[in-house]
Jmol script that loads the backbone (N, CA, C; Angstrom):
load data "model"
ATOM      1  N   UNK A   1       0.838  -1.154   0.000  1.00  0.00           N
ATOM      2  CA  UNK A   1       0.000   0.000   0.000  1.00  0.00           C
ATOM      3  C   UNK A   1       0.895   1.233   0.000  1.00  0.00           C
ATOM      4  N   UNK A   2       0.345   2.143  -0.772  1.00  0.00           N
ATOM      5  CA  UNK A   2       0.995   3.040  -0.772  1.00  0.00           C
ATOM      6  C   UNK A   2       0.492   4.484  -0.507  1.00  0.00           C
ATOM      7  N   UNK A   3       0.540   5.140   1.005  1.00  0.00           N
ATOM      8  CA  UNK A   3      -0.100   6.264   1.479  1.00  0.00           C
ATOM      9  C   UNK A   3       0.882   7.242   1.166  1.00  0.00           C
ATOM     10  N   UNK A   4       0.040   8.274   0.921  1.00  0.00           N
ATOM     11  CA  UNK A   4      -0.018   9.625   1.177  1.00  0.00           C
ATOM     12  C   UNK A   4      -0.764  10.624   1.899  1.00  0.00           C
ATOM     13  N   UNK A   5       0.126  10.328   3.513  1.00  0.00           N
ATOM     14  CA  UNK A   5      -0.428  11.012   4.679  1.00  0.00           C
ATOM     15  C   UNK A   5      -1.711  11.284   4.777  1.00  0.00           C
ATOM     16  N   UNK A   6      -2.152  12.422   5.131  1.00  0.00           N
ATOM     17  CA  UNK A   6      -3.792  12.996   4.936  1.00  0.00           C
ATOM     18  C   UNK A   6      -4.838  12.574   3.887  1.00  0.00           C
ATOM     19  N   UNK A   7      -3.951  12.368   2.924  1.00  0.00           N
ATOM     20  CA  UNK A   7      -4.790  12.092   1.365  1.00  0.00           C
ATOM     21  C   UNK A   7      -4.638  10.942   1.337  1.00  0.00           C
ATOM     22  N   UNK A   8      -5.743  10.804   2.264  1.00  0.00           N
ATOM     23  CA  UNK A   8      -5.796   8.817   2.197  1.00  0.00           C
ATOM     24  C   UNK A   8      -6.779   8.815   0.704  1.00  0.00           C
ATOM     25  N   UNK A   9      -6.909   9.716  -0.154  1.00  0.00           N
ATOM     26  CA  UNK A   9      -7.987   9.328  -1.110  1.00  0.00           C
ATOM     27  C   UNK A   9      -7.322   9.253  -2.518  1.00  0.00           C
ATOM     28  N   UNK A  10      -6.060   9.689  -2.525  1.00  0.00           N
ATOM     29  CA  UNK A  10      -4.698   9.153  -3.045  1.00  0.00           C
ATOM     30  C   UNK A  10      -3.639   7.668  -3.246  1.00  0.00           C
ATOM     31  N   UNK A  11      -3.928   6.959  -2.111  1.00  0.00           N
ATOM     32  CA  UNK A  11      -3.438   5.631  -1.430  1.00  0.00           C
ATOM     33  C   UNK A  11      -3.683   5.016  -2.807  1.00  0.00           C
ATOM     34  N   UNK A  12      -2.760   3.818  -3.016  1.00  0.00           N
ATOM     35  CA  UNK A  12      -2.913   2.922  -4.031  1.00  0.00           C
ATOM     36  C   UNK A  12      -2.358   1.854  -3.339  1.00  0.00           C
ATOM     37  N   UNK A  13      -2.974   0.534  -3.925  1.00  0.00           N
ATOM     38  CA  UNK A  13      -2.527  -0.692  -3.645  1.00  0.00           C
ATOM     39  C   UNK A  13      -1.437  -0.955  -4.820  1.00  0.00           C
ATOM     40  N   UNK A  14      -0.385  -1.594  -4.498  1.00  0.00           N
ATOM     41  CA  UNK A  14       0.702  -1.914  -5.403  1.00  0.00           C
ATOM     42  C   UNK A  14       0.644  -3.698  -5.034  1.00  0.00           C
ATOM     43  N   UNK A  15       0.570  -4.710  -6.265  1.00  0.00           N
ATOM     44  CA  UNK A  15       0.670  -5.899  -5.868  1.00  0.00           C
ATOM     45  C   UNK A  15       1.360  -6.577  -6.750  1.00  0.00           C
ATOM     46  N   UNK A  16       2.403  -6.852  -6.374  1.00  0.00           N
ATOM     47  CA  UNK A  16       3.598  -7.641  -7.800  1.00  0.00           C
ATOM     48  C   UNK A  16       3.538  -8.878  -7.491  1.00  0.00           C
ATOM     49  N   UNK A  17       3.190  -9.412  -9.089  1.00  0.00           N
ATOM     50  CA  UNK A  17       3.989 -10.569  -9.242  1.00  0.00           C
ATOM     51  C   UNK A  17       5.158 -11.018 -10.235  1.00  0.00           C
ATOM     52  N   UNK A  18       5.016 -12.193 -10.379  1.00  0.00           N
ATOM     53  CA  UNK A  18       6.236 -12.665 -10.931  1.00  0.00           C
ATOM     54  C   UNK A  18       6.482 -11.984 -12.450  1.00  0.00           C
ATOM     55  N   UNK A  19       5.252 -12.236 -13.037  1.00  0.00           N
ATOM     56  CA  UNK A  19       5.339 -11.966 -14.718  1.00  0.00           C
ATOM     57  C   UNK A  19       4.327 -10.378 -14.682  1.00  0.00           C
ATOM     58  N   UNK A  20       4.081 -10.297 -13.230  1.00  0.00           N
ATOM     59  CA  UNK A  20       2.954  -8.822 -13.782  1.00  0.00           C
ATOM     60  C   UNK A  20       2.934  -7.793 -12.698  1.00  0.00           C
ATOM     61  N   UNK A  21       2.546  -7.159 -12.755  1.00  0.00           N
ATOM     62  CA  UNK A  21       1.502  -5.826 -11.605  1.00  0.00           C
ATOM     63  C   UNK A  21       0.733  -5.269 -11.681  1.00  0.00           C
ATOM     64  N   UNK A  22      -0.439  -5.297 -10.275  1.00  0.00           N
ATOM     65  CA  UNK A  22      -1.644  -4.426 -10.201  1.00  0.00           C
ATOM     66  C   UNK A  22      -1.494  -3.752  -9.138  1.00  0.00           C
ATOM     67  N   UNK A  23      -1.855  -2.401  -9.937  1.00  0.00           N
ATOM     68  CA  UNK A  23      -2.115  -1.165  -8.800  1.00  0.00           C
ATOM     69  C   UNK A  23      -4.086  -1.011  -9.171  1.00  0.00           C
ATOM     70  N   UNK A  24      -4.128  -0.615  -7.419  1.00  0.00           N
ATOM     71  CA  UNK A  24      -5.577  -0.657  -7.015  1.00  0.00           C
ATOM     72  C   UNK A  24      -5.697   0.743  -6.480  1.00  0.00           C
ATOM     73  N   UNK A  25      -6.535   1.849  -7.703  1.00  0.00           N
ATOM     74  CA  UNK A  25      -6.860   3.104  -7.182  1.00  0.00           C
ATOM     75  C   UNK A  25      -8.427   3.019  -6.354  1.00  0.00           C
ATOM     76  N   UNK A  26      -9.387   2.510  -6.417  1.00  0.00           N
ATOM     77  CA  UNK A  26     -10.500   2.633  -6.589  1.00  0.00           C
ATOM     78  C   UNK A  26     -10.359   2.768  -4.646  1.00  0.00           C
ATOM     79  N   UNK A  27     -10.853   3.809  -4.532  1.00  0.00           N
ATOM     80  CA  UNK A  27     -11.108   3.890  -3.069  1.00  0.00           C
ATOM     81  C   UNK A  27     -11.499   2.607  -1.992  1.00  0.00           C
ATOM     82  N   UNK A  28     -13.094   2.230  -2.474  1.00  0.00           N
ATOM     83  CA  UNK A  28     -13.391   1.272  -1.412  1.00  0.00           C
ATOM     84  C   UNK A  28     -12.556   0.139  -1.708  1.00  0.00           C
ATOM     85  N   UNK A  29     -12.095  -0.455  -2.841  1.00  0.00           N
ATOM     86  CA  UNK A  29     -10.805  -1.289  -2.940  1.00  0.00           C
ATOM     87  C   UNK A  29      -9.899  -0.875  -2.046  1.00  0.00           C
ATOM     88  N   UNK A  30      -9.311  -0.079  -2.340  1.00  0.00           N
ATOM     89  CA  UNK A  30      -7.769   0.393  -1.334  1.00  0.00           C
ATOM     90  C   UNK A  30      -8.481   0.154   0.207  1.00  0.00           C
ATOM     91  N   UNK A  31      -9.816   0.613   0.604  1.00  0.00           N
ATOM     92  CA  UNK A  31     -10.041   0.852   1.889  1.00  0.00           C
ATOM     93  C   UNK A  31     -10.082  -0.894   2.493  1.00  0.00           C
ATOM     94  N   UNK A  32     -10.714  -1.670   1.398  1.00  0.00           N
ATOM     95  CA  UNK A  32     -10.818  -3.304   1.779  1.00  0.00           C
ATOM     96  C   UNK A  32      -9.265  -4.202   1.967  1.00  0.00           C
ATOM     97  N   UNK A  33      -8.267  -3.737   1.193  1.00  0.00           N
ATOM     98  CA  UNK A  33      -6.969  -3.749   1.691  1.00  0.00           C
ATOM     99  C   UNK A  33      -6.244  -3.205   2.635  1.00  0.00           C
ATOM    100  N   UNK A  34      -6.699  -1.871   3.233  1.00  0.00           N
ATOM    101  CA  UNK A  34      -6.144  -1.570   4.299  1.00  0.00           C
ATOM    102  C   UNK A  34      -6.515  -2.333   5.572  1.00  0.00           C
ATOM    103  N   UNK A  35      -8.218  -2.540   5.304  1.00  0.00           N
ATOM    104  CA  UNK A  35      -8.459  -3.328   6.353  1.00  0.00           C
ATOM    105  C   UNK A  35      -7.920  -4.900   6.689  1.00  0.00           C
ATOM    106  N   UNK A  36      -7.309  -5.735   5.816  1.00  0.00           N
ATOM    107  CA  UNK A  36      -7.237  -6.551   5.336  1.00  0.00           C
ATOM    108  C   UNK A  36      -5.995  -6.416   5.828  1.00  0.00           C
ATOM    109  N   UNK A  37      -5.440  -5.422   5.994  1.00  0.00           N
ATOM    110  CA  UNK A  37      -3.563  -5.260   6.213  1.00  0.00           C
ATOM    111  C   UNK A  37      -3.791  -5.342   7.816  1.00  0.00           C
ATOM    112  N   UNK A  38      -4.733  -4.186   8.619  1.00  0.00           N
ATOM    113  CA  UNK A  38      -4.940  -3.813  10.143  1.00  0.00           C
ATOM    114  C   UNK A  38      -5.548  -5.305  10.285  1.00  0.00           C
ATOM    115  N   UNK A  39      -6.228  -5.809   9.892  1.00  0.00           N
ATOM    116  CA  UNK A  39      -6.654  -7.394  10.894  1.00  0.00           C
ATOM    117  C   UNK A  39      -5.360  -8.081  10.836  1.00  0.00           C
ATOM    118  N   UNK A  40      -4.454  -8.493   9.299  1.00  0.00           N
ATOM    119  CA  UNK A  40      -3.415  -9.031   9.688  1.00  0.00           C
ATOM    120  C   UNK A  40      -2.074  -8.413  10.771  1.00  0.00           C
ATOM    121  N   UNK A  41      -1.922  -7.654  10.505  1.00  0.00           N
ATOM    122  CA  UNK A  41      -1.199  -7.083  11.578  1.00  0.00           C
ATOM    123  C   UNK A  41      -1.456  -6.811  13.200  1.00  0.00           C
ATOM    124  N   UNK A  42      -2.750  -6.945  13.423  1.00  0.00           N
ATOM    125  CA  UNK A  42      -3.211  -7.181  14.905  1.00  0.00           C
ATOM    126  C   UNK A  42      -3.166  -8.485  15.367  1.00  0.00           C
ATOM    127  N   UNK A  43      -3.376  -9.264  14.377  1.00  0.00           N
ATOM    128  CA  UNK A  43      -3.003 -10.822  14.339  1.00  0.00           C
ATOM    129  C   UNK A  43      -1.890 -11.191  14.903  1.00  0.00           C
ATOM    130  N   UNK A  44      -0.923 -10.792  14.287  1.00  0.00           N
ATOM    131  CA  UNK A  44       0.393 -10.842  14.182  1.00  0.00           C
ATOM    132  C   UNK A  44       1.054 -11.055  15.463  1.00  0.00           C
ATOM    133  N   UNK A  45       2.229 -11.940  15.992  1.00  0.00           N
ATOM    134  CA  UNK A  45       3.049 -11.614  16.976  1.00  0.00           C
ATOM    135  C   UNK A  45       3.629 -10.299  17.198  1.00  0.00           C
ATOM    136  N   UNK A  46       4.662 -10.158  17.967  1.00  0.00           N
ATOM    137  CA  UNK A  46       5.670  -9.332  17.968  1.00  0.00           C
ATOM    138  C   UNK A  46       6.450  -9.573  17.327  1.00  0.00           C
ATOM    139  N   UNK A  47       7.934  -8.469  16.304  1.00  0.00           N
ATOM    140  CA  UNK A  47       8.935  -9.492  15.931  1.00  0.00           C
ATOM    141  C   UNK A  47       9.728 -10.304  16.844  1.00  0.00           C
ATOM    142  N   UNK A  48      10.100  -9.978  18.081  1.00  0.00           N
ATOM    143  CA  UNK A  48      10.516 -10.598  18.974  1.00  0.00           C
ATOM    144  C   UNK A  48      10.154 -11.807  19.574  1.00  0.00           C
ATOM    145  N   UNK A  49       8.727 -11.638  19.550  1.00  0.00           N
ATOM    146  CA  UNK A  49       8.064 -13.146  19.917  1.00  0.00           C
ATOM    147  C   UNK A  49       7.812 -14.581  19.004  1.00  0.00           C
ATOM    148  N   UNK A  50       8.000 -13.661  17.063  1.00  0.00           N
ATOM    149  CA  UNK A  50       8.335 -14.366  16.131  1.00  0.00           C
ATOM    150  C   UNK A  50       9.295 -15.291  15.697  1.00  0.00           C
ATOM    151  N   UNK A  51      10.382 -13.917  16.266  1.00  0.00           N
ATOM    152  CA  UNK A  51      11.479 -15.210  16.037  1.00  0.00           C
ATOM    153  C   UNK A  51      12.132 -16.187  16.965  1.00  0.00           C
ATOM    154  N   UNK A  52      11.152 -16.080  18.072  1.00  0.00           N
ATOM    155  CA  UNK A  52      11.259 -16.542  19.515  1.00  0.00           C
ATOM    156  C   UNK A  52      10.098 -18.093  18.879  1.00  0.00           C
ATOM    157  N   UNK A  53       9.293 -18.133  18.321  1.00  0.00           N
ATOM    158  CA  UNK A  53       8.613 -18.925  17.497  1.00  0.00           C
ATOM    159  C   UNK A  53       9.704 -19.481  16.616  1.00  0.00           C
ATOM    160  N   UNK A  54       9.735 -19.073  15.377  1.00  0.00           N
ATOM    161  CA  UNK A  54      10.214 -19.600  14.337  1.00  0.00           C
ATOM    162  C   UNK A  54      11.612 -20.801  14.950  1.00  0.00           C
ATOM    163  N   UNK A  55      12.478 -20.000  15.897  1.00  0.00           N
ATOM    164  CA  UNK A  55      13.548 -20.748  16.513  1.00  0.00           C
ATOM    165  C   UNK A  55      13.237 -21.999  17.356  1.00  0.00           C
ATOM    166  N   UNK A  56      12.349 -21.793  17.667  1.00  0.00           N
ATOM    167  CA  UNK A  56      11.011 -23.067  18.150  1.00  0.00           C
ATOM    168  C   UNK A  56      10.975 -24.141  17.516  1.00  0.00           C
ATOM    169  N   UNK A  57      10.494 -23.409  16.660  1.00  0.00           N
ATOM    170  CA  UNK A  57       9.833 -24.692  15.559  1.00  0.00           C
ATOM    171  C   UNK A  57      11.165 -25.287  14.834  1.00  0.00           C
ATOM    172  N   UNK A  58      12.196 -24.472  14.128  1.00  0.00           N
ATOM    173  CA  UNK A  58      13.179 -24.807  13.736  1.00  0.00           C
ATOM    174  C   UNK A  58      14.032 -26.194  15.161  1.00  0.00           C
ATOM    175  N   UNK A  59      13.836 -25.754  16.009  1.00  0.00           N
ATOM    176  CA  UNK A  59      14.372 -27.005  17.257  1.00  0.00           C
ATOM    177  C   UNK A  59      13.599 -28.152  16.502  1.00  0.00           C
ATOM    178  N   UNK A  60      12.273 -28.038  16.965  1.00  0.00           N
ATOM    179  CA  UNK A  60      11.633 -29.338  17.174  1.00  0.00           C
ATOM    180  C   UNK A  60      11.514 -30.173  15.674  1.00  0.00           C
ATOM    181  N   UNK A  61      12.007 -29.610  14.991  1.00  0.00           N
ATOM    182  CA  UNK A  61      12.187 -30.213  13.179  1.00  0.00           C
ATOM    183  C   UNK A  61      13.058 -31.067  12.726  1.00  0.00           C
TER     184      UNK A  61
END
end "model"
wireframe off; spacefill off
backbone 0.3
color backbone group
């Protein structure tokens, strides 16, 4: 995602892949990705507690 401060009505989604890219102007689009970004990121560990995980799992493997 790509903000511009105040002018959240500016924001574009940027999404690459391998052979292509889509950018997403359309407001309630961008707004369904932001939300989509804030649930994953509340989700989320800490990085600290991540790699306190990952080193975990890497043991028991």
């Amino acid at each position: 995602m790509l903000g511009f401060g105040p002018h959240v009505d500016l924001d574009v989604v940027h999404a690459e892949g391998l052979t292509s890219a889509l950018y997403v102007e359309e407001p309630d689009k961008v707004a369904a990705h932001r939300e989509a970004w804030q649930r994953l990121t509340s989700a989320a560990l800490p990085v600290g507690s991540s790699a306190d995980l990952i080193t975990e799992i890497r043991k028991n493997t």
